[in-house]
N, C-alpha and C positions, 0 to 999 in steps of 0.2 A: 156284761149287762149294765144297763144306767140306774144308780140307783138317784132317787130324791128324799131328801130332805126337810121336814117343814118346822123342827125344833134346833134349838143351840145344841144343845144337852147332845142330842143324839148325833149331831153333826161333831163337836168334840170329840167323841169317843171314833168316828171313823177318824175323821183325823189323825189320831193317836196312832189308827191301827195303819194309817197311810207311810209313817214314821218319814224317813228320810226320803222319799221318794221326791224327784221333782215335778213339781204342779206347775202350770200354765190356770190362769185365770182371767175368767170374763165376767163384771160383773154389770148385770143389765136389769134394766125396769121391766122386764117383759114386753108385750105382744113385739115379736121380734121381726124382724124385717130382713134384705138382703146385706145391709149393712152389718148386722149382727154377726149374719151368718159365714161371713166375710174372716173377720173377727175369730169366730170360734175356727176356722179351716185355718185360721194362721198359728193360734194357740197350740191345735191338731198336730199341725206338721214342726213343731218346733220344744213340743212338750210330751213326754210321755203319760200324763195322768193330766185330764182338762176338767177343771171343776167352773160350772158356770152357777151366777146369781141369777134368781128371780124372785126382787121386791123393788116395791112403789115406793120410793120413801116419803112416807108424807111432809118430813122435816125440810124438805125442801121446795116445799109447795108455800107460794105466800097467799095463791086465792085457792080458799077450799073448794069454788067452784071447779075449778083445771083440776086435783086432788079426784074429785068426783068425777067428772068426765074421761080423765086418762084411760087408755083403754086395755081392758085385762083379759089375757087371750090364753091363759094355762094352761089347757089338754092344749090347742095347737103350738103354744109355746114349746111343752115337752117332746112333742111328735118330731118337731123340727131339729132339736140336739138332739137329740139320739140318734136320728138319720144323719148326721154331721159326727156322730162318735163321742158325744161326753159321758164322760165316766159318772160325773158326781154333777148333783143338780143342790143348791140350796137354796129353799123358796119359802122360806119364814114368814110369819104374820107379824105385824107392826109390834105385837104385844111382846114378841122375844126378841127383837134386838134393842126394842126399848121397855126392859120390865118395870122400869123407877120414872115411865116419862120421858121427856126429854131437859135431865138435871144437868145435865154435864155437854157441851158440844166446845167442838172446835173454831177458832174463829180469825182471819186472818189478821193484821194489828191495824191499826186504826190507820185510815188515810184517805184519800179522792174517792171513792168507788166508780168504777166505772163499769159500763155494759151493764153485764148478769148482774151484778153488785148494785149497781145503781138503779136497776127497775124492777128487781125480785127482789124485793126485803126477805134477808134470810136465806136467800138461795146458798149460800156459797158457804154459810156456816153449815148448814143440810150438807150437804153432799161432801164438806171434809169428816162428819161428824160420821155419816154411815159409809166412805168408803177406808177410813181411819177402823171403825168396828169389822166392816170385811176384811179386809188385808188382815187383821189380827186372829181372826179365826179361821182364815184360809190358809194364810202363812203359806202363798205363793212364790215362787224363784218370779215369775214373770205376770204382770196383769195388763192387757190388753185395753185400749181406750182408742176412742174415733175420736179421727181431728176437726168432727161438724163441731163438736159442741169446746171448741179450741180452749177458751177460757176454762171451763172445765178441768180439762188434761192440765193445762199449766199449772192451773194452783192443785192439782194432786200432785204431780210432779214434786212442786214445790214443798209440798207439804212431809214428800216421800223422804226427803233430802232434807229436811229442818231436824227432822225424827228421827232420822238413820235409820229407817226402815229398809229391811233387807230383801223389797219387792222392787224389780226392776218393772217399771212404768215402759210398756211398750207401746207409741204412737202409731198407727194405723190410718192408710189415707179415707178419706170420705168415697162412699159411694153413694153414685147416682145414677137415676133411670135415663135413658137416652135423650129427655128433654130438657138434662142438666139439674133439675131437681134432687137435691139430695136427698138420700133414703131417710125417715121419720114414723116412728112409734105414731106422732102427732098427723102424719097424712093420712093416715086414717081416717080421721074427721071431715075430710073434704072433699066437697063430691068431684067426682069425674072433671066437669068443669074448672072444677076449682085448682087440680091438680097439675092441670094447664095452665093454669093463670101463674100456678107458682111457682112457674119453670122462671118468671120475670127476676124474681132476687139471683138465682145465680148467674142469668143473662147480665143483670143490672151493677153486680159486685165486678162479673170481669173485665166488660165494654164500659162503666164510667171512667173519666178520664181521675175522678179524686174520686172522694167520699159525696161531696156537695154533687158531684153530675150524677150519681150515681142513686141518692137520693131521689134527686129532680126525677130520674127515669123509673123507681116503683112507684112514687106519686102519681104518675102518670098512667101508670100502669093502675090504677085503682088498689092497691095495697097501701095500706097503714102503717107508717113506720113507724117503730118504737127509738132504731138507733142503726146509724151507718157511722162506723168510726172505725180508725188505721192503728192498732198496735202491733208489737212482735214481728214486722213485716207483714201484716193480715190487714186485709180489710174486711170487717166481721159487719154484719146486719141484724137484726131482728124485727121483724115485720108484724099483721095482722092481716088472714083473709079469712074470710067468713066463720070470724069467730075463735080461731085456732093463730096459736101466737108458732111461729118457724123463725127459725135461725139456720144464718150457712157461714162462710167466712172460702177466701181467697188468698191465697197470696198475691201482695201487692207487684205489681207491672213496674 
């Protein structure tokens, strides 16, 4: 039977009582999608005990307006792991994994910023700070991460490996619906139309010949781009359609 979580306190003490067992771990923002679900069936078949997250982290949000809009789907969030087989759900309020605020976070060292870094103030300090507080309280053998949001994964990775942290970062490929569109918590927000239209970024990352053609082709395409740029061997994007900001990434040709 799945149980859920929505305090520290109480999720410590199962913990405790999990002792040495080995865990596989997902942690996600909620309203989940096929990508997720993806994710948790690999955790499934590779771990004997699957502990998933579900929180929003506000810390990583830089417009409170996207913080507010994001979208929170928790009965069908829980309907869906369980039918997938998790054991253990943690799905805390802002106020318990930050009871002091946010006094203390993590933060990469000073340098260029690029991508996420350079147009989410504060994103990347968020997201080492709350998946630094997960990992500690889950004290997973394995935790599970999609390659859509690629920068992401790397500076956990990163971060996994500075720490000696004894959770193995498991990278997982992206999934997409048949019009090449990778799966999004954030497709949500856009209509039917819209979700045709933003099959164009993964068209546009694999057929441009660089990053500049590749551009030129969601421009064209009536999408907003924030940034088409080649690290890692990736060519990552982030765009704007009706409102709602999408990212995908490729490897480069």
């Amino acid at each position: 039977m799945m149980r859920v979580w929505d305090n520290v306190s109480a999720w410590q003490e199962r913990r405790r009582a999990l002792g040495d067992r080995e865990i596989g771990f997902v942690p996600t923002m909620g309203a989940l999608h096929y990508g997720h679900a993806s994710l948790v069936e690999r955790c499934r078949a590779e771990n004997p005990v699957v502990v998933i997250s579900i929180f929003v982290n506000p810390t990583q949000f830089n417009d409170p307006r996207d913080l507010e809009k994001y979208p929170r789907t928790l009965d069908r969030d829980l309907a869906l792991v369980e039918s997938l087989g998790v054991d253990e759900v943690f799905a805390p309020a802002a106020a318990e994994l930050y009871p002091h605020g946010y006094r203390y976070r993590l933060a990469p060292a000073a340098g260029t910023p690029i991508m996420e870094a350079a147009h989410r103030s504060g994103f990347i300090e968020g997201v080492l700070t709350v998946v630094m507080k997960l990992l500690n309280l889950v004290r997973a053998r394995r935790a599970y991460f999609g390659e859509k949001d690629f920068q992401q994964l790397r500076t956990v990775k990163e971060m996994v490996e500075e720490f000696f942290l004894p959770t193995e970062i498991v990278p997982c490929p992206t999934v997409r619906a048949a019009s090449g569109l990778a799966e999004s918590s954030r497709n949500e927000r856009l209509s039917p139309a819209g979700r045709e239209k933003a099959a164009a970024l993964y068209r546009a990352l694999t057929n441009g010949r660089d990053s500049g053609e590749a551009r030129r082709i969601l421009e064209a395409e009536g999408l907003t781009v924030e940034y088409v740029e080649e690290h890692w061997g990736r060519r990552l994007a982030a765009v704007f359609l009706e409102g709602v900001r999408l990212i995908d990434n490729v490897p480069c040709r």
